[in-house]
ZAMARGU-4260 file (C-alpha; in steps of 0.2 Angstrom, whole numbers, plus 5000, padded with zeros to 4 digits):
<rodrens>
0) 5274/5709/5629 | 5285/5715/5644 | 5301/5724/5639 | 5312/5711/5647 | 5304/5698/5635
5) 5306/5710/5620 | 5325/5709/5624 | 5327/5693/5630 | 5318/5689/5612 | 5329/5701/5602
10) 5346/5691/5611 | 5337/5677/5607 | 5336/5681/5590 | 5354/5687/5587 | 5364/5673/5595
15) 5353/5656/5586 | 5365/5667/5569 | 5382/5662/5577 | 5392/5645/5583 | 5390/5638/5597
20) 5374/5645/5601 | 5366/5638/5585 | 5370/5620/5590 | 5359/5622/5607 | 5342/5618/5609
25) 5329/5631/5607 | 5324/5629/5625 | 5344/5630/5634 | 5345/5646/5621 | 5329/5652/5626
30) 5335/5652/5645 | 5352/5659/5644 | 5347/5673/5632 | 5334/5676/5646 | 5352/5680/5658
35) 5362/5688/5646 | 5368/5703/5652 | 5369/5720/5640 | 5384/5728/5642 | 5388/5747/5633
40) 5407/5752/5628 | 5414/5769/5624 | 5426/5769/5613 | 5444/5763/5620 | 5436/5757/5638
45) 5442/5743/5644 | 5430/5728/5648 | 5445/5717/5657 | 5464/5716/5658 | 5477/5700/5657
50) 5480/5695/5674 | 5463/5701/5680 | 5453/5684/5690 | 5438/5681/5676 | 5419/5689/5677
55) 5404/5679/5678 | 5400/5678/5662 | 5410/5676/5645 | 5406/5689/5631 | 5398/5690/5614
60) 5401/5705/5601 | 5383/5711/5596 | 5388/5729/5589 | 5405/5737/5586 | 5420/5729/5588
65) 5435/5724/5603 | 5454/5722/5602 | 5461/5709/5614 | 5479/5713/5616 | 5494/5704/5628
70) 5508/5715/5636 | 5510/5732/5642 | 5517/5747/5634 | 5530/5745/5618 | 5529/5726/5620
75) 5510/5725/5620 | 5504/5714/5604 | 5486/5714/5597 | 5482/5698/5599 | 5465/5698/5591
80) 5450/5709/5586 | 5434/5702/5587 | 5416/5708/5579 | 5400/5704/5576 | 5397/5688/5585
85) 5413/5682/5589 | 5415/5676/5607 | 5429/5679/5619 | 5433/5680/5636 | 5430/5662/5638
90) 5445/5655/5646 | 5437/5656/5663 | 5424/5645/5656 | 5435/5632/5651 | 5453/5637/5656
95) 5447/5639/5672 | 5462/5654/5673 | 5463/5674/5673 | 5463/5683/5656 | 5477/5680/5645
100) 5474/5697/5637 | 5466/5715/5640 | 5450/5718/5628 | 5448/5736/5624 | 5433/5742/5612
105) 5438/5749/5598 | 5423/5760/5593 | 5405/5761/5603 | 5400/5742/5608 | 5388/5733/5615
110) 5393/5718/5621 | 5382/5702/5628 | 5390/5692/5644 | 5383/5675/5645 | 5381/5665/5662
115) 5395/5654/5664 | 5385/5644/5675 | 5373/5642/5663 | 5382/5637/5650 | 5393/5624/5659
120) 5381/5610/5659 | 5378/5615/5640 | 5395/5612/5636 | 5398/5596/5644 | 5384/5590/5637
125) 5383/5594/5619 | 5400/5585/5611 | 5398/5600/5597 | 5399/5615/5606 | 5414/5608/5617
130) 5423/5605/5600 | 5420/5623/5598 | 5427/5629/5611 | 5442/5614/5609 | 5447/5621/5590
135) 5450/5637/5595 | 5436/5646/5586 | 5433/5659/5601 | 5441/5674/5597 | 5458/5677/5606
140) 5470/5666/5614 | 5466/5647/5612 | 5453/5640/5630 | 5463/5624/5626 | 5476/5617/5616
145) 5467/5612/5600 | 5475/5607/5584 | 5469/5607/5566 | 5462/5590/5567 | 5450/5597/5580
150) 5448/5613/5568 | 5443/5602/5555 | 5431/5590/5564 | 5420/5604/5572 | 5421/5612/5550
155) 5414/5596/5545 | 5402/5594/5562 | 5396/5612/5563 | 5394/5611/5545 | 5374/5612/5539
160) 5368/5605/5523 | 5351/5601/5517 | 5357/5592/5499 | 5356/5572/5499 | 5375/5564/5502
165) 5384/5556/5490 | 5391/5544/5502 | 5409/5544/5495 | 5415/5537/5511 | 5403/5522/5513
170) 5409/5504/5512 | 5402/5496/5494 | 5395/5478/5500 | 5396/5465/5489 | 5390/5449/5485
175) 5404/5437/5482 | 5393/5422/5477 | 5386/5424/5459 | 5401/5434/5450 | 5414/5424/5456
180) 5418/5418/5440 | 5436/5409/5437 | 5446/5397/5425 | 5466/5393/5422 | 5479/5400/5411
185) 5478/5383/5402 | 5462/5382/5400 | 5454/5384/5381 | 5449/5400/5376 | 5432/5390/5367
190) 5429/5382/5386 | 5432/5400/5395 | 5418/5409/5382 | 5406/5395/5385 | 5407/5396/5405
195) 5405/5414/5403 | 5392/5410/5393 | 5383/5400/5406 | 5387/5412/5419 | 5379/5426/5409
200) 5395/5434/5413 | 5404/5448/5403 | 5421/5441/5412 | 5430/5426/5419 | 5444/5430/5432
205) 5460/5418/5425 | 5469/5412/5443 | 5481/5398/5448 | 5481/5384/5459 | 5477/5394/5475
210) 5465/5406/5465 | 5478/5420/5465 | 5472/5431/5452 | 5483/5434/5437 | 5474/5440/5423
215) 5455/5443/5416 | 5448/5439/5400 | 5432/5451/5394 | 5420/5451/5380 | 5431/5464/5374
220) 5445/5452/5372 | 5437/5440/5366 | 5431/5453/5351 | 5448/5460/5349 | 5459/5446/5348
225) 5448/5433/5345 | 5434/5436/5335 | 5445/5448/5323 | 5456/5431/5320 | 5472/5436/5332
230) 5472/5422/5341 | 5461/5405/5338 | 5447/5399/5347 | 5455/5383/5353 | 5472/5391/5360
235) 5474/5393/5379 | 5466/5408/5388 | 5484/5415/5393 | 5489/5421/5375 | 5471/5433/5376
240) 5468/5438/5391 | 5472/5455/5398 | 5487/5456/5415 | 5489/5461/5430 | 5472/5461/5435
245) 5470/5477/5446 | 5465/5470/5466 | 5456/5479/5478 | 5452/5472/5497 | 5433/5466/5501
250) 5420/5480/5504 | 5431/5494/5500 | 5428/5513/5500 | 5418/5520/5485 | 5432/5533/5483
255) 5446/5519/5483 | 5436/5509/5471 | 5434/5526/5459 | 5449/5529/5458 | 5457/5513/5456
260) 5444/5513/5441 | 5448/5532/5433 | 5467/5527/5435 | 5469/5509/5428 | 5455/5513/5413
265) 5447/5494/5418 | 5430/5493/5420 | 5432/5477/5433 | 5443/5476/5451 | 5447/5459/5457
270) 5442/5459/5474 | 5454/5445/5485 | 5452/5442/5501 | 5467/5456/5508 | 5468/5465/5493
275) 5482/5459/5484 | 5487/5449/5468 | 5496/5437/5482 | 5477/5430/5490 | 5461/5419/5482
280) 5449/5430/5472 | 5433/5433/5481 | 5425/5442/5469 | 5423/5457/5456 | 5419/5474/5458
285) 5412/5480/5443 | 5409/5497/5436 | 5391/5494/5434 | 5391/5495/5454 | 5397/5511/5455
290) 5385/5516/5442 | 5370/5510/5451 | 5378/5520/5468 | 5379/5537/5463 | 5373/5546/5448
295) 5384/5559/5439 | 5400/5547/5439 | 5416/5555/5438 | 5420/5536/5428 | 5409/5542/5416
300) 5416/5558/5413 | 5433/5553/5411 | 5428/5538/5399 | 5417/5553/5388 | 5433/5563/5389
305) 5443/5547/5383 | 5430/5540/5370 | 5423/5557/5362 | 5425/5559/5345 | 5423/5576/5341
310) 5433/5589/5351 | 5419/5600/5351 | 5411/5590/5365 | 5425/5593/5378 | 5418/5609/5385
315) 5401/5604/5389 | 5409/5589/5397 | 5420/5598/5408 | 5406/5611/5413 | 5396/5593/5420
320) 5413/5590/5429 | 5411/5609/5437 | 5395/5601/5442 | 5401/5586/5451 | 5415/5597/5461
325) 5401/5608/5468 | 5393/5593/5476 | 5408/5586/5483 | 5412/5600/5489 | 5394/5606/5498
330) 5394/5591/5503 | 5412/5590/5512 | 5418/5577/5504 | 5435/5574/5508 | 5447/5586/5499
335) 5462/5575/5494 | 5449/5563/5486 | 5440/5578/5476 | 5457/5584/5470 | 5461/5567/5463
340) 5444/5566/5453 | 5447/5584/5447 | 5464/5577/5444 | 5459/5563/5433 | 5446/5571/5423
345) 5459/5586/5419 | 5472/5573/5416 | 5458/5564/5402 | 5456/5581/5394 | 5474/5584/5390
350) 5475/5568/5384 | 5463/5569/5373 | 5467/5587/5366 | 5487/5580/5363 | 5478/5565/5353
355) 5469/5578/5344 | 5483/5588/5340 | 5493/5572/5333 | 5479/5567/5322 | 5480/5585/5315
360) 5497/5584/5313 | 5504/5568/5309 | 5519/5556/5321 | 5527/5565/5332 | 5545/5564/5322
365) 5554/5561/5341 | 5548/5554/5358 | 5542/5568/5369 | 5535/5569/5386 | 5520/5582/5390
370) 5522/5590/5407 | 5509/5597/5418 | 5519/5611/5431 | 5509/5623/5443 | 5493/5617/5453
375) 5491/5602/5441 | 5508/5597/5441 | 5505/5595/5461 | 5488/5588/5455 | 5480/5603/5469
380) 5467/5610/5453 | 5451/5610/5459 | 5445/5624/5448 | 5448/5629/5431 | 5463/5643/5435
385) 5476/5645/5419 | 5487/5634/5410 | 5505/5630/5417 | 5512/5615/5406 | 5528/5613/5395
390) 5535/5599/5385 | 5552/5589/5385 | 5557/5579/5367 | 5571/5568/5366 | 5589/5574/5359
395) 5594/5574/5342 | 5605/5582/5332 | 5603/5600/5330 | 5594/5598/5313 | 5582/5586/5317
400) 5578/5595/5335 | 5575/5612/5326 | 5560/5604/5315 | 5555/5592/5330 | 5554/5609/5340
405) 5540/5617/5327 | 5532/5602/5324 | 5530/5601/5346 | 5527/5621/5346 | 5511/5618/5335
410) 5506/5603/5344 | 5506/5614/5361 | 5498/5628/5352 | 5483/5618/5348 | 5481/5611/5365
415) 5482/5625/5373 | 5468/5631/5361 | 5456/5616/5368 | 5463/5618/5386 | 5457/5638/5384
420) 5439/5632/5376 | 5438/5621/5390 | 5438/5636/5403 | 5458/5633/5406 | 5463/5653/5404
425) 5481/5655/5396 | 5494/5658/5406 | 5499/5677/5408 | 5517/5674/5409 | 5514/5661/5393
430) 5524/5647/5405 | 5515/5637/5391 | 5524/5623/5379 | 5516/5633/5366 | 5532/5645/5370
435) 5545/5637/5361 | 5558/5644/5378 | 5545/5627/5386 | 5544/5616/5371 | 5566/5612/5373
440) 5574/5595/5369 | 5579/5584/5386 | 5599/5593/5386 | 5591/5612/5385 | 5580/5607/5401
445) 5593/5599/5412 | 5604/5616/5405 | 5590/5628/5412 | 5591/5618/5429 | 5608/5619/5430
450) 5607/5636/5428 | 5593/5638/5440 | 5602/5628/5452 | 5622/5634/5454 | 5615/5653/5450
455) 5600/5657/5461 | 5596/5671/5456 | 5579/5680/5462 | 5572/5674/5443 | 5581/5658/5445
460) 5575/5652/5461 | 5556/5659/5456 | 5556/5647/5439 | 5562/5633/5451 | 5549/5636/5463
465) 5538/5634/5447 | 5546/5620/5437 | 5550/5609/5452 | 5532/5602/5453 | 5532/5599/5436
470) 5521/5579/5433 | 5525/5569/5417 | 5506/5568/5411 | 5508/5558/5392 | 5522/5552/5381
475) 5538/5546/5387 | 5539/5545/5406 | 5560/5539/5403 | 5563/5556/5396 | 5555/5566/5413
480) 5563/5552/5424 | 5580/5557/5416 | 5577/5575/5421 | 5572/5571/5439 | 5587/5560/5443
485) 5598/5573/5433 | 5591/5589/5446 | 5592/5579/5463 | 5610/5574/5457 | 5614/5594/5454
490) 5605/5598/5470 | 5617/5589/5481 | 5632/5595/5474 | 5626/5615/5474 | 5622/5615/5493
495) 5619/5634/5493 | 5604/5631/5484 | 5592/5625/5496 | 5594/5641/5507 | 5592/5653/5495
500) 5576/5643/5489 | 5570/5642/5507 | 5574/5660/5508 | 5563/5665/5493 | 5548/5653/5500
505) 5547/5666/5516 | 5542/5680/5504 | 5525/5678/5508 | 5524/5683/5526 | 5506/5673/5534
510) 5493/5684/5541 | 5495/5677/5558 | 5475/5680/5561 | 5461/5684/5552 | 5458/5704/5561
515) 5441/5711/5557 | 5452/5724/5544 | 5464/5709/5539 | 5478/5708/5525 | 5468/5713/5510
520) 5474/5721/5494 | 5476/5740/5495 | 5471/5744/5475 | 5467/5740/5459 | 5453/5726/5453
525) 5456/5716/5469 | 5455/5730/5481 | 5449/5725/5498 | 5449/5707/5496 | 5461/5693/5503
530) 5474/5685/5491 | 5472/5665/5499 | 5483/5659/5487 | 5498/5672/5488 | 5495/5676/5508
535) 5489/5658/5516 | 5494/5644/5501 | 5509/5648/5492 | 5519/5648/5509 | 5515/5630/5511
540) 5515/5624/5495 | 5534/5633/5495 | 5537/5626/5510 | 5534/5609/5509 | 5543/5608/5492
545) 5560/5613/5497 | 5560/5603/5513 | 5557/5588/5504 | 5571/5594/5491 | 5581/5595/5507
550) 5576/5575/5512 | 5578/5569/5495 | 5563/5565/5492 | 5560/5564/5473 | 5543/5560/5462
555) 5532/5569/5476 | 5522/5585/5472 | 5507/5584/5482 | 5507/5596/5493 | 5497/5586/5504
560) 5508/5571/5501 | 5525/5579/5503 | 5519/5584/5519 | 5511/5567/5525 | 5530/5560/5517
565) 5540/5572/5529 | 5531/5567/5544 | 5539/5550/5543 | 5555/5556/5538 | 5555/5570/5553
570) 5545/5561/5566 | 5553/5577/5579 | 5541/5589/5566 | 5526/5577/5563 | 5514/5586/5573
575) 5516/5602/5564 | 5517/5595/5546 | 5503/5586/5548 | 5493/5602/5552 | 5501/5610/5537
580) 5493/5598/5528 | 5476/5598/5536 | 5479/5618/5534 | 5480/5616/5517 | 5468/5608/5512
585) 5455/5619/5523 | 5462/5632/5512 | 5461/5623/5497 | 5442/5621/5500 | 5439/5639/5505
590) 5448/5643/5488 | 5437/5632/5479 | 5421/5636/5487 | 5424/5657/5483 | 5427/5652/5466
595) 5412/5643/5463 | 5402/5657/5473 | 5410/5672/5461 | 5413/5662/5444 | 5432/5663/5447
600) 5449/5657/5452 | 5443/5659/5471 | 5461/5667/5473 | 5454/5683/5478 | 5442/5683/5492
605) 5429/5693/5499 | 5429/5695/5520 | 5411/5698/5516 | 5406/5682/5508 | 5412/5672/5523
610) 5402/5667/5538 | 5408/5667/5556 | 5413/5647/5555 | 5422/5652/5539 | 5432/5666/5545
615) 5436/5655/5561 | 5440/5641/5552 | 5454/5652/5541 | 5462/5658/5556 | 5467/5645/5564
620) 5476/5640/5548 | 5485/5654/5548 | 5498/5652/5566 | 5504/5635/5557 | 5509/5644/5542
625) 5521/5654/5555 | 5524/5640/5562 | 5532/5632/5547 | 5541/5645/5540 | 5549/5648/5556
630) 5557/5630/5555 | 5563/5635/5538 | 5571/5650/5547 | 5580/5639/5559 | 5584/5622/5547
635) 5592/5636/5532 | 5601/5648/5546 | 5594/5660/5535 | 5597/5676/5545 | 5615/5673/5542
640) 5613/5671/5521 | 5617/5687/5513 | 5602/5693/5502
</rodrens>
């Protein structure tokens, strides 16, 4: 073999590792690695400067490492540092413009220059490879003004997997003909069973004159209420059937129709022609068709959550439910639909544990409302991280509050117990309602509120950031409604409050990119390892809570949500918070994928672990969390707020 084949073999070789080279065809590659030229750098020599007019070719790290900086002297700013496989020097490929930046090697290099002429046809002809170039995943400053939709579209298009698709996204068909089975109110409950009969049908969908659904009668109503001697076989189907039916449009979503399922605990959707109670029934979708769709059913996890008599079998179930998210999430299944099934199924299992606990210990002697705070409270869980709940009771007299308080402390004790032999670690701080400082009647938590909210203090404003997001999860929603209006009413009349809370959710600086020796702990357990939650999430998460505190928005915690709500409110902003939410959730994911990968919380993060299109993907996230907490800067006028 002839030298220049052994090299044009080895280029070969190294580039089919890295985006975009591995999207071209073996025989385009074949050709330009033939071209490539191999270029050696000494340490600190430049390759090219900003302002110079481009080279011929664009470049590709294979050994060492380059900085690309912008400026000259005490304002010059590293822009960027690139390494193994990153490519850079592509705006004259796309940008058609001089460098934006000097590139300097930082160590001995070697460095491949592709043909841009070459490569041109490649990327006008390969949609892929030009939505590489258009995220902003070369290495430097961006060939073209992309955005994190385009970020997230060339994650999901460049992303490679060999497992069979779960197909949450596709549209369910359905045969409207054979289960369209219907009666009236008035009709007799004797008449409605023998239809059903005739129909071999487990339901009949009650309707009025313009078959407008408004109710459904099931074999299980018929058992319950009928057959037990409730209500007699001759009275009207009205007085048994169950209402309001839960509508869905024709050929839904499998996700919508999951979760419309998991939510409303039916096991039938009446589908009407657009979807509402207020058009003719076309149909049912039935959980049986879900069933015969995909296998391990998130349905059927929640109902073994919900129906499992023995406590003893929650862990095993939630260990399946660990499965289920690892498929979702290899198969890139949308994020805000993976965190409402993990949502759910957590949701099920706390249930079940506070029914547990009652049955141990007897009525509850007041009306109480469980509260889930932290990642759950914002329904954003995906993994098993620790507990963060507390719990509200009504107001009594002082008496009866002191023994309603160690009744409720022992019934948060012992689901925390199930919550921790389900995987769910205790909180550290213990910002549990198994502490009795959480477990307070309705008065003691609007007084820690008030507290928080006309004395924002550093520990004030850091157990508002945490209690804010707090989600009534079981009990007496009246009690955590009472709260929420109670805290937006003290909110407007403290108006200092919001700055300072802005001011503490800017803590957490952004890296603004991901360097090749990026922001990683300096010490202890995590040492040399990215913080994703402390450095990348919590600024957004802060973020979008105090700005919809500011547009009084209340019942919101998603941090998705709140985001998607203040692009309507702020339609100036809606560019940028609709990236923080696409952001987010790229984060969320990485988070989640790291966990699973190390057996963990995925909060700490090994640079190691991630592949080029990973590391990319990260950074691009990283300029709209500066982005962001620069409009809080502005919006609070916090340079002029005293510390």
């Amino acid at each position: 073999m002839k030298p220049a084949n052994a090299i044009q073999e080895r280029v070969l070789e190294f580039l089919q590792q890295y985006p975009p080279f591995n999207l071209i065809s073996q025989e385009q590659l074949q050709q330009l690695a033939g071209q490539v030229r191999v270029q050696y750098l000494e340490p600190e020599q430049t390759l090219f400067n900003q302002g110079d007019t481009p080279h011929e070719v664009f470049y590709v790290v294979r050994q060492g490492s380059v900085r690309l900086e912008q400026g000259m002297g005490e304002a010059k700013r590293l822009v960027d540092v690139c390494d193994e496989g990153d490519v850079f020097g592509a705006r004259a490929l796309i940008a058609k413009k001089n460098y934006s930046s000097t590139a300097t090697a930082t160590e001995e290099t070697l460095v491949y220059g592709v043909s841009i002429a070459l490569f041109d046809p490649i990327l006008h002809h390969n949609p892929e490879v030009a939505l590489y170039f258009a995220a902003g995943f070369a290495a430097g400053g961006p060939v073209q003004q992309g955005n994190m939709q385009e970020t997230n579209e060339a994650r999901r298009s460049l992303h490679r997997t060999t497992t069979q698709q779960l197909h949450l996204e596709d549209v369910l068909t359905l045969s409207t003909g054979h289960n369209k089975v219907t009666c009236t109110a008035q009709t007799s409950i004797r008449l409605a069973a023998q239809i059903m009969s005739d129909k071999d049908s487990s339901f009949i969908l009650v309707v009025d004159e313009e078959e407008h659904p408004i109710g459904i009668l099931t074999d299980t109503d018929l058992r319950k209420r009928v057959v037990a001697g409730h209500v007699g076989i001759d009275d009207m189907v009205e007085a048994v059937m169950s209402e309001p039916e839960v509508t869905i449009a024709p050929n839904p979503h499998m996700a919508e129709a999951l979760l419309l399922l998991m939510r409303h605990r039916v096991k039938h959707l009446c589908v009407t022609r657009d979807g509402t109670v207020n058009s003719p029934v076309e149909g049912v979708l039935t959980e049986h068709h879900l069933l015969l769709a995909q296998g391990n059913n998130p349905v059927v996890l929640v109902q073994e959550i919900r129906q499992t008599s023995s406590i003893a079998h929650l862990p095993a179930i939630r260990n399946r439910a660990e499965e289920l998210l690892q498929k979702y999430l290899e198969q890139d299944v949308n994020i805000a639909f993976v965190a409402n099934i993990m949502t759910e199924i957590n949701d099920a299992l706390v249930v079940r544990a506070l029914q547990h606990a009652e049955g141990i210990l007897g009525e509850p002697p007041l009306r109480y409302c469980w509260l889930s705070i932290g990642s759950e409270g914002r329904e954003e869980q995906l993994l098993r991280t620790d507990q963060d709940n507390a719990l509200v009771f009504e107001d009594a007299h002082v008496g009866l509050e002191q023994e309603a308080q160690a009744y409720f402390v022992q019934l948060a004790v012992l689901v925390n117990e199930v919550l921790e032999q389900c995987g769910f670690e205790k909180c550290p701080a213990n910002m549990m309602a198994g502490n009795p400082k959480w477990c307070q009647p309705l008065h003691a938590w609007k007084q820690y509120f008030h507290n928080w909210i006309h004395e924002p203090t550093e520990e004030a404003l850091l157990n508002a950031s945490i209690f804010f997001d707090y989600r009534p999860l079981h009990g007496n929603l009246v009690l955590a409604k009472e709260l929420t209006s109670y805290i937006y009413e003290h909110i407007q009349q403290e108006r200092i409050f919001l700055p300072y809370l802005a001011k503490h959710a800017l803590q957490s600086p952004p890296p603004l990119s991901f360097f090749r020796n990026f922001m990683v702990e300096r010490g202890g357990d995590h040492k040399d390892q990215f913080d994703i939650k402390l450095r990348a999430m919590t600024p957004l998460v802060d973020a979008a809570r105090v700005l919809t505190l500011y547009n009084r928005v209340a019942g919101e915690n998603n941090t998705f949500k709140r985001f998607a709500r203040l692009a309507e409110l702020e339609p100036q902003n809606a560019t940028l918070y609709r990236e923080a939410a696409m952001a987010y959730e790229i984060m969320m994911r990485h988070r989640a994928l790291s966990g699973l990968r190390n057996n963990d919380t995925g909060r700490y993060i090994n640079p190691a672990q991630l592949n080029k299109l990973e590391r990319q993907t990260l950074r691009n996230t990283f300029k709209i969390i500066s982005d962001v907490q620069e409009l809080l800067q502005v919006r609070f006028q916090l340079n002029y707020l005293n510390a």
